[in-house]
Every structure is written in structure tokens, then in C-alpha cells.
C-alpha positions as CSV (number, residue, x, y, z in Angstrom):
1,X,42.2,-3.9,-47.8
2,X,43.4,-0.2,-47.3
3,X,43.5,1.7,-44.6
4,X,42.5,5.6,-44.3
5,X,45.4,8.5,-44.8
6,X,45.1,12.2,-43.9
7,X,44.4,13.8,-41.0
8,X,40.6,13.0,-40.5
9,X,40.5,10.2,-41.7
10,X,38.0,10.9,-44.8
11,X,40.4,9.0,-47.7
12,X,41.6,5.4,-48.0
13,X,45.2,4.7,-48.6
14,X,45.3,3.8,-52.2
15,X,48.2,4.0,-54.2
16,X,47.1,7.1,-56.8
17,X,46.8,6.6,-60.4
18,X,46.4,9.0,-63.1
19,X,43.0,9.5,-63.7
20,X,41.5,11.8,-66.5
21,X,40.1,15.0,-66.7
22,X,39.6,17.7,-69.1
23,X,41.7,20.4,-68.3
24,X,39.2,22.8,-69.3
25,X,35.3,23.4,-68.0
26,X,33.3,24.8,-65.5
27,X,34.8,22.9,-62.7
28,X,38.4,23.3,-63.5
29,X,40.9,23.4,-61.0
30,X,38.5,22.0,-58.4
31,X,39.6,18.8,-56.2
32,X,36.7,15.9,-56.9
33,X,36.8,13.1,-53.7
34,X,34.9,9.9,-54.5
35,X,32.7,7.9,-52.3
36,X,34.0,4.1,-52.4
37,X,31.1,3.0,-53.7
38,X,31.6,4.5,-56.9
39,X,34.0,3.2,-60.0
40,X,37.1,4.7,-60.8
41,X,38.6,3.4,-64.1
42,X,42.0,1.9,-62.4
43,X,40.4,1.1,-58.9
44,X,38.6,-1.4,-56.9
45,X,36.1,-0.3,-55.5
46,X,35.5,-1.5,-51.1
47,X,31.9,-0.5,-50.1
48,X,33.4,-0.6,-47.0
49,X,33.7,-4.0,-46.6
50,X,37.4,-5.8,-46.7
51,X,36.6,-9.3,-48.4
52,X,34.7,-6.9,-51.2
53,X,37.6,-5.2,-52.0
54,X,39.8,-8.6,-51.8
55,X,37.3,-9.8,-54.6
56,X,37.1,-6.8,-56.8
57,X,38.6,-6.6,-60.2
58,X,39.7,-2.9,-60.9
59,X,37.2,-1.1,-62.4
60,X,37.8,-0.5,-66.6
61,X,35.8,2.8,-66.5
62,X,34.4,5.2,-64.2
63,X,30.7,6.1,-63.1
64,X,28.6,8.0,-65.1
65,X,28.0,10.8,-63.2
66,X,31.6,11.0,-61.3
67,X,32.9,11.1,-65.1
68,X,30.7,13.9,-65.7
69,X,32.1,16.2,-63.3
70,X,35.7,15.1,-63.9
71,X,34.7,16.2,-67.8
72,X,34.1,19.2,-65.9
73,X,37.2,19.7,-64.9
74,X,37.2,18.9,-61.7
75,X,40.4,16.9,-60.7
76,X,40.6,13.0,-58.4
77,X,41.9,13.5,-55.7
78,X,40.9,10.4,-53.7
79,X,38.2,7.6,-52.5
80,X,36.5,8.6,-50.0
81,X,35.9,6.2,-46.7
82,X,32.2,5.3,-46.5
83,X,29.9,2.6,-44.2
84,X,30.0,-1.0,-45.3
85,X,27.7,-1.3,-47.8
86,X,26.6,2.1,-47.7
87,X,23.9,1.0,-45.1
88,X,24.9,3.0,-41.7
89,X,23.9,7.2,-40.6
90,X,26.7,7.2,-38.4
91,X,30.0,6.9,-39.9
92,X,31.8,4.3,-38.0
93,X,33.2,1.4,-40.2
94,X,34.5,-1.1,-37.8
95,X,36.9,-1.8,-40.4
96,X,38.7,2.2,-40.3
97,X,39.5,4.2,-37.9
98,X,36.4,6.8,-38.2
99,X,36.4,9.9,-40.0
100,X,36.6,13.5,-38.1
101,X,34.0,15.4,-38.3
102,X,36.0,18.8,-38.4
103,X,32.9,21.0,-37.8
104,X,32.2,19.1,-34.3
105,X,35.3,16.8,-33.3
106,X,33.7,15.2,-30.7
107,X,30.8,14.4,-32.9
108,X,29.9,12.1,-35.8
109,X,30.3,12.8,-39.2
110,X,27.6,11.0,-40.3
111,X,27.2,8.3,-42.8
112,X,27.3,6.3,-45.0
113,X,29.0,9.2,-46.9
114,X,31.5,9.5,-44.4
115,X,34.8,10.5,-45.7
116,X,33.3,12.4,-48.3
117,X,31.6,14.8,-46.0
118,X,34.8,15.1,-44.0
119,X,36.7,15.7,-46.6
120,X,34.9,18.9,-48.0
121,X,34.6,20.4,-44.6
122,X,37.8,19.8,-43.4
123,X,39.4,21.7,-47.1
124,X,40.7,18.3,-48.2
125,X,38.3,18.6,-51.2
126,X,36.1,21.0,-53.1
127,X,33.6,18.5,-54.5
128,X,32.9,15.2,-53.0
129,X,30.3,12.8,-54.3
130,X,28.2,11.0,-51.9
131,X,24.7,8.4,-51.7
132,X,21.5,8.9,-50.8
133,X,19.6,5.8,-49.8
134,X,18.4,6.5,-46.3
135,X,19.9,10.0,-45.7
136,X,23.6,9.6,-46.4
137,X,23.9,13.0,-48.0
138,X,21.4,14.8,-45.5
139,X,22.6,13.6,-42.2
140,X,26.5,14.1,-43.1
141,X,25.4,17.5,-44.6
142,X,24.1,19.1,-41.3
143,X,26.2,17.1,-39.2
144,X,29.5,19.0,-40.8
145,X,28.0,21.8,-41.7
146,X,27.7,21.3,-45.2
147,X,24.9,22.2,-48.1
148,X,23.4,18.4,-49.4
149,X,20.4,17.2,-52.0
150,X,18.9,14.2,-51.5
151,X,18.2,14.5,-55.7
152,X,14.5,13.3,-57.6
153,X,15.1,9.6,-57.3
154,X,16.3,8.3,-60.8
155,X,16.9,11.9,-62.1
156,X,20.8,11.0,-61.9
157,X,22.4,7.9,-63.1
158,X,24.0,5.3,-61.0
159,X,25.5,3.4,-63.5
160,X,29.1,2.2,-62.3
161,X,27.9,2.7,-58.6
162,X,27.2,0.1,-56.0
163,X,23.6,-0.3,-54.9
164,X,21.5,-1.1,-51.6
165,X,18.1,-0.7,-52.0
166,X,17.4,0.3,-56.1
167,X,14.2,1.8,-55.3
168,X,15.7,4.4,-52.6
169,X,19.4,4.9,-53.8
170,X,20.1,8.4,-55.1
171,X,23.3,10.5,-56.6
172,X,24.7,13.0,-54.2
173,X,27.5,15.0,-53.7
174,X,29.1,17.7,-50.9
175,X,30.8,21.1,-52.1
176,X,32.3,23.8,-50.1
177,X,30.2,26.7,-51.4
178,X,26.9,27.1,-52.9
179,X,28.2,28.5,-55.9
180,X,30.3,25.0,-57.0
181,X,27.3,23.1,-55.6
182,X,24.6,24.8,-58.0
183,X,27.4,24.7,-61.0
184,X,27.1,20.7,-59.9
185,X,23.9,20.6,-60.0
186,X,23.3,22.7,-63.2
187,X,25.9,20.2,-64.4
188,X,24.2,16.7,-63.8
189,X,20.8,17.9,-63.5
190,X,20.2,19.7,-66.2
191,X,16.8,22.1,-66.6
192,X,14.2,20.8,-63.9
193,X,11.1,19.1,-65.5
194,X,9.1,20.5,-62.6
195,X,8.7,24.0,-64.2
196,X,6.2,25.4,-61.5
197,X,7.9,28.3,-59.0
198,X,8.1,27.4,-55.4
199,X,6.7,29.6,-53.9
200,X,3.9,28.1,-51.4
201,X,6.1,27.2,-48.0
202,X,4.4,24.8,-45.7
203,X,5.0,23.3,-42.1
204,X,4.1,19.8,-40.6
205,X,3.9,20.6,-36.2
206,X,3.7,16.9,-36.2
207,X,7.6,16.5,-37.6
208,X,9.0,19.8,-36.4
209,X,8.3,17.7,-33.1
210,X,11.0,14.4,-33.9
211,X,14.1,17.5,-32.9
212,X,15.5,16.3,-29.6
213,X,14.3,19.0,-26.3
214,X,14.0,22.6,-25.5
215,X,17.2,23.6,-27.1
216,X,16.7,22.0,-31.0
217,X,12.8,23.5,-30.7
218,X,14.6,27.0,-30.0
219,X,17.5,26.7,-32.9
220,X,14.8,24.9,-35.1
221,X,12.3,28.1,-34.5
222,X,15.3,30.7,-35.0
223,X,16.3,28.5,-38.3
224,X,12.4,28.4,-39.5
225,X,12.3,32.7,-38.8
226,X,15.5,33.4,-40.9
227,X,14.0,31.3,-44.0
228,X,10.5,32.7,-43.9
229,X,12.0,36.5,-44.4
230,X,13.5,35.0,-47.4
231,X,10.9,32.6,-48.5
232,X,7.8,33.8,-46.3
233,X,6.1,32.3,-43.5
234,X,5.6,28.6,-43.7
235,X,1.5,27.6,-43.9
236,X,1.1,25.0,-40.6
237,X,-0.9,22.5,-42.3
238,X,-2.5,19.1,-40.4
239,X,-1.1,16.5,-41.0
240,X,-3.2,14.7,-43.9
241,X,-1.1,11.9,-44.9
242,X,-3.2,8.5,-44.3
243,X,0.4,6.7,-43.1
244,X,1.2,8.0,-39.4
245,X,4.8,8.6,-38.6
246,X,5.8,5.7,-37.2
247,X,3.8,3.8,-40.4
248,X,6.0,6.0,-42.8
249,X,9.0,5.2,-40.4
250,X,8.4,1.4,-40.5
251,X,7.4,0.8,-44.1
252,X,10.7,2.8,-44.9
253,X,12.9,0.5,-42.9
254,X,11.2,-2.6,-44.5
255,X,11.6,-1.6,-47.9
256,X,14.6,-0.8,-47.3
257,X,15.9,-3.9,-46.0
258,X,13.9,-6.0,-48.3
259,X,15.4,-4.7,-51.5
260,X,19.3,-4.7,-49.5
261,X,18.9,-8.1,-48.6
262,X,17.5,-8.6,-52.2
263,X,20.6,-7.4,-53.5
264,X,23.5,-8.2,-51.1
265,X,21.7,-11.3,-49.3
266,X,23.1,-14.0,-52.0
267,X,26.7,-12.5,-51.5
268,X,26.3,-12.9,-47.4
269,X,24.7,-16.3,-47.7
270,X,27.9,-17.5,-49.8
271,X,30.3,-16.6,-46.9
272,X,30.0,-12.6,-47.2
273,X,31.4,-11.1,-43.6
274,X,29.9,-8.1,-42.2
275,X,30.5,-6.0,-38.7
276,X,27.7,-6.3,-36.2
277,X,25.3,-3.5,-36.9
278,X,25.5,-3.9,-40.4
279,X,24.7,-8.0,-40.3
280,X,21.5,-7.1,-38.5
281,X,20.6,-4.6,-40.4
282,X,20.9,-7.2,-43.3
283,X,19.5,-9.9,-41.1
284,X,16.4,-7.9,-40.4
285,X,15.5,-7.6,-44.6
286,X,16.1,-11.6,-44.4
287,X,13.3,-11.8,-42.8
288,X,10.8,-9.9,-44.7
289,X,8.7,-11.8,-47.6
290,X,7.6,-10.4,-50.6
291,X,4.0,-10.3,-49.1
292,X,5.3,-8.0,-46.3
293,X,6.8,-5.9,-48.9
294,X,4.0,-6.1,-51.1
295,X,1.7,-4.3,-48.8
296,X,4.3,-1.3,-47.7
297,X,4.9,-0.6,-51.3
298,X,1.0,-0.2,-51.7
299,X,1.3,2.4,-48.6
300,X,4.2,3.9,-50.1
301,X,2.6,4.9,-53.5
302,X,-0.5,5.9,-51.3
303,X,2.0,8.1,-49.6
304,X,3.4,9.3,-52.9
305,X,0.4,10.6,-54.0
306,X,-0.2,12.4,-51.1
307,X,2.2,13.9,-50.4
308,X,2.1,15.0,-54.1
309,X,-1.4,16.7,-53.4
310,X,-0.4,18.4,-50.5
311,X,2.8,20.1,-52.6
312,X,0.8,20.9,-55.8
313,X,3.0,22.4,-58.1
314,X,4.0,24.9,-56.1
315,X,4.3,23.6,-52.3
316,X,7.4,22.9,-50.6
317,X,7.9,21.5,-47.0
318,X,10.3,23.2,-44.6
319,X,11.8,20.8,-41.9
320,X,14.4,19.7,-39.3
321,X,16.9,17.3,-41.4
322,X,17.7,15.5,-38.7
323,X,16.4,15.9,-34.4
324,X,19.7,17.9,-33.7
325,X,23.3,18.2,-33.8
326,X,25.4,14.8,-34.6
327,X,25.4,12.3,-31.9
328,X,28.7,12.4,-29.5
329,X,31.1,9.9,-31.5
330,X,31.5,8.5,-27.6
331,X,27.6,7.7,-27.7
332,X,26.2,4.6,-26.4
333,X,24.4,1.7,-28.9
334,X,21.2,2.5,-27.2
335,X,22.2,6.7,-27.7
336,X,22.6,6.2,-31.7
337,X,19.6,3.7,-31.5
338,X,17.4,6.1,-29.9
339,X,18.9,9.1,-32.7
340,X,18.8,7.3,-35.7
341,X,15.0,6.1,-35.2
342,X,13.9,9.2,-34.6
343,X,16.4,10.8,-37.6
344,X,14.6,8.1,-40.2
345,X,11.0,9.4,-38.9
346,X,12.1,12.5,-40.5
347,X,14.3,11.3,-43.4
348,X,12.2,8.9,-44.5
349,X,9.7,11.4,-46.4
350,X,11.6,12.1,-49.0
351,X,13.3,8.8,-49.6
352,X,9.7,6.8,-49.7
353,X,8.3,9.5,-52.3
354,X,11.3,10.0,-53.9
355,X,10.7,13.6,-54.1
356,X,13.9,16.0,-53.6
357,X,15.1,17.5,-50.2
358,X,18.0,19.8,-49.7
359,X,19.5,20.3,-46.3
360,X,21.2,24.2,-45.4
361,X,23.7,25.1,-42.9
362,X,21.9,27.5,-41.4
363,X,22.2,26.6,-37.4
364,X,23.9,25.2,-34.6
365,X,23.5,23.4,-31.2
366,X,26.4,23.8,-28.3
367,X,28.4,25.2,-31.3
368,X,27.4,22.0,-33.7
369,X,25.9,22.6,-37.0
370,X,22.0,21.9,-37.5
371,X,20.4,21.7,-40.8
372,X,17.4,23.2,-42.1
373,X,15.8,21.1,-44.6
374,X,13.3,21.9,-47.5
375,X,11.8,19.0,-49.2
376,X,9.9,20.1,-53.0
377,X,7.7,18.5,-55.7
378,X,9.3,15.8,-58.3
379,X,12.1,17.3,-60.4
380,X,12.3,20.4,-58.4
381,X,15.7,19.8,-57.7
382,X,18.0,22.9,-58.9
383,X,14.6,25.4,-57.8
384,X,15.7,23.7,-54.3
385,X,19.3,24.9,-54.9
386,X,18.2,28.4,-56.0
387,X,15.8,28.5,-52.9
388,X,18.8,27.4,-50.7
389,X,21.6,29.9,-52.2
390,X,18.7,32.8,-51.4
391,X,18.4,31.6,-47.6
392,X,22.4,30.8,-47.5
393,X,22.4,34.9,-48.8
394,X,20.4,35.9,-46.0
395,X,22.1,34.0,-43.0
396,X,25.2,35.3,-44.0
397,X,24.1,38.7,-42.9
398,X,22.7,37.9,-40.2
């Protein structure tokens, strides 16, 4: 198994190997890093995990969509560190030493898209491709201080990509400006099939409530004023969905676990090792039957729905991405417990509908960045980008 090179820790220690690219497009010149759960003609690809790279065969092409942006022009530079299995927020493999977060040092980078968010915010890449199962773009994105989509599940291919839970995974990627990250998006996206303008901003009181105290409330209100002179002032609505928070929390985590166990559990019952943390998390979808998950996928497409009604064609929700800044990397188990529950209350929403949510880089805590997140309609993916670059715009002249 590799180790990690570079000064943060964000790349494994592989041996590089020419890989192609067209010399010519609208990415050219750019540096493309690559999450290690995602083929590289010439490389095995880890997930994380040291006995799944000692069993991997090289891969004989490269994913779909990282092959798009390398036809691009966009230029390997590297795989990226990532959680085992893609299934941690944190970033801390107990198999690497753990990726710096360069916007917040003392901090987490977030996960499972580790080394890929450390990489574009420490300058070690332009572009970095990422997943988005449980919020492994959005939580690394406002930890470092970065722009991420969680994209319209199944609008992006993940063929040549390792999966968790089908049903939730989700393409993403990291880039250092929002002008590469809307040529990106423009790029695997295509046109959006939601064709409706956003322009009907809405707020939930009930979720602006999961940020941490006194101090998140204050950075979250400041964060909430600058969009609304850009985008207007969000309508509070009541919260209508049938599915409390904690409902939507726990039928998120079940699902979840149901479909990883689904899909990892015959490798761990044949002798597959896992770090603690991980092999409960696994453990925990072990013991959920399909009756179980019957029933939360029946609350999940009530939820869908709506959700859906609330948006119309025109709605979009503005919302904290996460309760605050990252978690101290020094934090205690029941510290990142406490976090991370109250992180998938908010995350959740867009992973159970499947609807898009883009996170902006728009505040900070004790000098930590913060993310604003606005979460739109089905397919409204690159009108979330365009809405983003427009608030971006503004907090730069602030």
C-alpha cells in the first residue's frame, strides 16, 4: 500500500505514469488530482483501504467522467488520499498520516474527499475530483474554503468509480476559482434539464438552527444578508415536510448503510479488514433488513415529493452546509460524534432527494471558513453555479 507525499498530505505516493490528455481544450494547462476511488488507466485504485489495493489489478481505462476532463485538457497530476471506502466526513484514514487542511491547520479537512480538497486549496492542484455520498464534496468544500456541488443524483456518470451506497453516490469535483469550476461543470453537465430560473429564495428556521452557538448564528445571519442583496431575501417558510429532522436524519443513515453493507458486506465477510469507525459504520448496515429499508425508502420518496412541492420550478433553499467551521483535527470521538450527527441533519436533504446543493465560501469562524449552502430543484445544477459565481461576485467586494 502507498503512503502520502507532499506537504499536506493530500496525494499517495505512487510511482507516476504517463497518462493521456489532449493537449488542446478548455481545460488546458490545468493540473487534474484524482480521488482514489476513481480509475486511472495504469493504476490500482485503494479506496482507502490497504488489502484493496494489495488485490487490485491496474485499472485498463479510466473513469468516464475523469477522462472527460483530462479530454479537456486538464493534465494528472496525482491520486488523491480519500477515507476507506469513501464512508468518513472527517478525513482521517488510520491507514495515512491525515491530510492538512491549509485553510485551517489545526482543523479537519473533511472527508471522504480528503486529499482532493487539500490539494486544491493548498495550490497543489487546479481541479480535483471528489464523491458525494453523504457530503464528501460539501463538508470538505466549506471546511477548506472551497466552492463544491453535491450534483442531481445520476446526472453524472460513475462508471470506472467505486461505489458505497448506489442510490446516494454522486460525481464531484474541487477547483480553485469559480471560473474553472463552472467551465467543469459546463463540461460534464451539459445544458440543465431544469429550465425554470431560480429565482424564489426560501429559508427553513428549523435547519438554520443545527449551526453550533451564538457565534455560527451570527456568521450564518451575516452569510444569509450578503446573498439576499444578490439573490433577495430568503421567504421563512414552516417547515412542511411530513419527515421531522431527526426522521430525515435517521432514514438517511439507514439507507445509507443498507445499500454499503449491500455492496461492500460480502467483501468484509470474506476476510475484508477495516479501521474502527469505518467497521461500525459497516456493522451498523449489517444489521438492517430489507423490511427496515423498505419502509425509509417509502419516507424517502414521500420526502422527495415534498420537498419537490415546496421548490416548484422556481424555489431554492438557502442553508448552513454544515453547523460551523471544521472540527479541531485534536477533537475527541464523542466531539466528531456530536458534529457529524448534527452535520448529516443538514446534509442529508439533498442526498435523500437527490436534488442538487452547492456550497460557497462565503464565511468564516475564529478565522475558519464556513459555507453557505443553496440546495435547487432536479437538474438545476449549472443555474446553482451561476447563482453561486453572482454571490462569490458580491463577497468579493465586500
Amino acid at each position: 500500500m502507498p503512503g502520502t507525499q507532499g506537504p499536506l498530505n493530500a496525494f499517495l505516493d505512487l510511482r507516476q505514469m504517463p497518462v493521456a490528455n489532449a493537449e488542446l481544450g478548455p481545460l488546458a494547462g490545468l493540473r487534474l488530482a484524482v480521488k482514489d476511488i476513481y480509475d486511472v488507466a495504469g493504476y490500482r485504485t485503494g479506496c482507502g483501504n490497504p488489502q484493496k489495493f494489495e488485490e487490485a489489478h491496474a485499472a485498463s481505462r479510466t473513469a468516464e467522467a475523469v477522462q472527460a476532463i483530462l479530454d479537456a485538457g486538464a493534465r494528472f497530476v496525482g491520486k488523491t488520499q480519500t477515507d476507506e471506502l469513501a464512508f468518513s466526513l472527517f478525513g482521517q484514514n488510520a491507514h495515512f498520516p491525515h491530510p492538512i487542511n491549509p485553510a485551517a491547520p489545526e482543523r479537519v479537512t473533511g472527508g471522504s474527499s480528503s486529499g482532493s480538497a487539500a490539494a486544491v486549496a493548498g495550490g497543489l492542484a487546479n481541479i480535483a475530483t471528489g464523491s458525494d455520498t453523504g457530503g464528501s464534496i460539501r463538508a470538505p468544500a466549506s471546511f477548506c474554503g472551497l466552492i463544491g456541488l453535491r450534483t442531481t443524483h445520476g446526472r453524472i456518470s460513475l462508471d470506472g468509480a467505486m461505489r458505497l451506497a448506489s442510490s446516494f453516490d454522486t460525481f464531484g469535483w474541487f477547483a480553485d476559482d469559480i471560473e474553472t469550476y463552472e467551465t467543469v461543470g459546463k463540461l460534464l453537465l451539459g445544458r440543465d434539464p431544469h429550465q425554470h430560473p431560480l429565482n424564489r429564495p426560501l429559508s427553513i428556521g428549523r435547519l438554520d438552527a443545527f449551526v453550533m452557538g451564538p457565534a455560527e448564528a451570527a456568521q450564518y445571519a451575516r452569510m444569509k444578508a450578503l446573498a439576499a442583496s444578490v439573490i433577495g431575501q430568503p421567504v421563512e417558510t414552516e417547515y412542511t415536510i411530513a419527515s421531522f429532522p431527526d426522521e430525515l436524519y435517521w432514514c438517511f443513515r439507514r439507507l445509507q448503510a443498507f445499500e454499503a453493507w449491500r455492496e461492500h458486506g460480502p467483501w468484509i465477510s470474506a476476510g475484508g479488514r477495516l479501521s474502527p469507525g469505518v467497521e461500525e459504520r459497516f456493522a451498523f448496515g449489517r444489521t438492517i433488513d430489507a423490511k427496515s429499508a423498505g419502509a425509509e425508502a417509502a419516507r424517502r420518496l414521500a420526502f422527495r415529493a415534498e420537498l419537490g412541492a415546496l421548490l416548484g420550478n422556481n424555489g431554492f433553499l438557502v442553508l448552513p452546509t454544515v453547523p460551523g467551521a471544521a472540527p479541531l483535527a485534536a477533537s475527541t470521538t464523542e466531539q466528531f460524534q456530536t458534529y457529524r450527527e448534527r452535520a448529516l441533519h443538514l446534509l442529508c436533504l439533498s442526498g435523500l432527494s437527490g436534488f442538487p446543493q452547492i456550497t460557497l465560501p462565503i464565511g468564516s469562524i475564529d478565522g475558519a471558513p464556513f459555507g453557505l449552502s443553496l440546495l435547487g430543484p432536479s437538474g438545476s445544477d449549472v443555474a446553482l453555479i451561476r447563482l453561486g459565481r453572482r454571490i462569490l461576485d458580491a463577497a468579493r467586494k465586500v
